[in-house]
C-alpha positions as CSV (number, residue, x, y, z in Angstrom):
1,X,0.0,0.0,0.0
2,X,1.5,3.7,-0.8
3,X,1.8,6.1,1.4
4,X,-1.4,8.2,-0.2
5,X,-3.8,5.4,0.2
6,X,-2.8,4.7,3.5
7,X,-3.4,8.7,4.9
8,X,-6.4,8.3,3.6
9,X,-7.6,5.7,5.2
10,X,-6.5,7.1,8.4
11,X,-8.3,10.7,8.1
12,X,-11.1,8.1,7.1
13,X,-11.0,6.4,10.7
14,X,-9.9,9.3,11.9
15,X,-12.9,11.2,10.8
16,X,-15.3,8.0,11.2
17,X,-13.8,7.9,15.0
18,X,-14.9,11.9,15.1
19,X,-18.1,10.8,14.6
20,X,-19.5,14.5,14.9
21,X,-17.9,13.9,18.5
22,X,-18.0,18.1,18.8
23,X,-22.0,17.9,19.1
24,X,-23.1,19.9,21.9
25,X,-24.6,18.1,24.9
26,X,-27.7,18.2,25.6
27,X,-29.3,22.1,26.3
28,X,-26.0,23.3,24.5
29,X,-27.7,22.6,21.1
30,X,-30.8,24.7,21.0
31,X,-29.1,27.7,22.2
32,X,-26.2,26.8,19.4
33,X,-28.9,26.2,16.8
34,X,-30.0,29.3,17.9
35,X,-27.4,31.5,17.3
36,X,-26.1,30.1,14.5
37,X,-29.7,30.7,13.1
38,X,-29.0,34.4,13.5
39,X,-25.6,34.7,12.4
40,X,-24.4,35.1,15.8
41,X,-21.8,32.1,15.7
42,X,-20.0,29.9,12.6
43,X,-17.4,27.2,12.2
44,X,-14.0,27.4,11.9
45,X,-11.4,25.6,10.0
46,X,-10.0,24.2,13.0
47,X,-13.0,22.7,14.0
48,X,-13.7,25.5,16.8
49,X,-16.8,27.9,16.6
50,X,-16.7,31.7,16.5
51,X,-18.4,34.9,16.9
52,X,-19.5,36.6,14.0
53,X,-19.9,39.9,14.4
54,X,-19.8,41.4,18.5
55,X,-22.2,38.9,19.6
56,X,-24.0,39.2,23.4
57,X,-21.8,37.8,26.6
58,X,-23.7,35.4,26.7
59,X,-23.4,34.0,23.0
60,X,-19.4,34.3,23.6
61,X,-19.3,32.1,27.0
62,X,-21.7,29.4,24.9
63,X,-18.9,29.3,22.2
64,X,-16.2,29.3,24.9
65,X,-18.0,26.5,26.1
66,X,-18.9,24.3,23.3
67,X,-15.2,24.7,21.9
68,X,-13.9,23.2,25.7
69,X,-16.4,20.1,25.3
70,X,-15.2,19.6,21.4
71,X,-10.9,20.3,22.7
72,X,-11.7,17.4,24.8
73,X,-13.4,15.6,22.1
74,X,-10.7,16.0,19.7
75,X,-7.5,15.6,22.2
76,X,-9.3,12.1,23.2
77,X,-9.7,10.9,19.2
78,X,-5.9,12.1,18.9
79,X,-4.6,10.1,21.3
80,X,-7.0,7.1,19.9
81,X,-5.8,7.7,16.7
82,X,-2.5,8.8,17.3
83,X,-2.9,11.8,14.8
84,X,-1.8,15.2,15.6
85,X,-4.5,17.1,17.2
86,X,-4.5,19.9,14.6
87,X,-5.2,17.5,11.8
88,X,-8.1,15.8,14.4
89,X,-9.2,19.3,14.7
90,X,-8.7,20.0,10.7
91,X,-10.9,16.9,9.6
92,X,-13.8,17.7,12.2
93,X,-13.4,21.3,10.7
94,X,-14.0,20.2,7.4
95,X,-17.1,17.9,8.3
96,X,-18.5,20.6,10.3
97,X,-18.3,23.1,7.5
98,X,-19.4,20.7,5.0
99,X,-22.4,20.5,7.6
100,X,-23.4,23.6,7.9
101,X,-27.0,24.5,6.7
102,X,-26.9,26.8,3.7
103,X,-27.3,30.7,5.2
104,X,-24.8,29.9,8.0
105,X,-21.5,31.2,8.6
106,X,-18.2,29.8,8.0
107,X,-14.9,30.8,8.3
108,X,-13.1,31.0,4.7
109,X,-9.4,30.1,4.4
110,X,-8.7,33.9,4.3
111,X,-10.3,34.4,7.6
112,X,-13.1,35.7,6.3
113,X,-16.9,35.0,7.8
114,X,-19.0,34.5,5.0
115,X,-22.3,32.8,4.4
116,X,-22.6,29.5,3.0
């Protein structure tokens, strides 16, 4: 097996092993849904939310907290995995963008917010 076919089968377990492991927990996800809804919040590359925009206190400490719960998530499939936890984080990222309901926000390689 090469080398190329054999990464890819790792960000494959890697990402399968993810599982959408940086869902919210419970309560979390309607005030997420929420404020994603209206702009407030989008995803990042690094699989991390953000604020868009200067969004209320209280919007900021639900990203700070989501983004602890899915750090924890992503630090736990590294060390399963063995993968860097920037590439964990890059692949949950990408699935988490590709994700996204049209309208939302995501963060464009650029560093741009911008509607999807």
């Amino acid at each position: 097996m090469t080398a190329r076919p054999h990464r890819l089968l790792a960000t494959l377990a890697l990402s399968l092993a993810l599982g959408f492991a940086a869902a919210p927990v419970a309560g979390a996800a309607d005030a997420l849904s929420t404020a994603k809804a209206a702009g407030q919040i989008g995803e990042r590359p690094d699989g991390l939310l953000g604020p868009v925009g200067s969004p209320a206190p209280a919007v900021n400490a639900l990203i700070e907290r989501i983004n602890a719960e899915r750090l924890v998530r992503y630090r736990e499939a590294a060390g399963r995995s063995g993968r860097p936890l920037a590439e964990v984080q890059a692949v949950a990222g990408l699935k988490l963008i590709e994700a996204t309901p049209t309208g939302q926000y995501v963060l464009d390689a650029a560093g741009r917010w911008r509607r999807k």
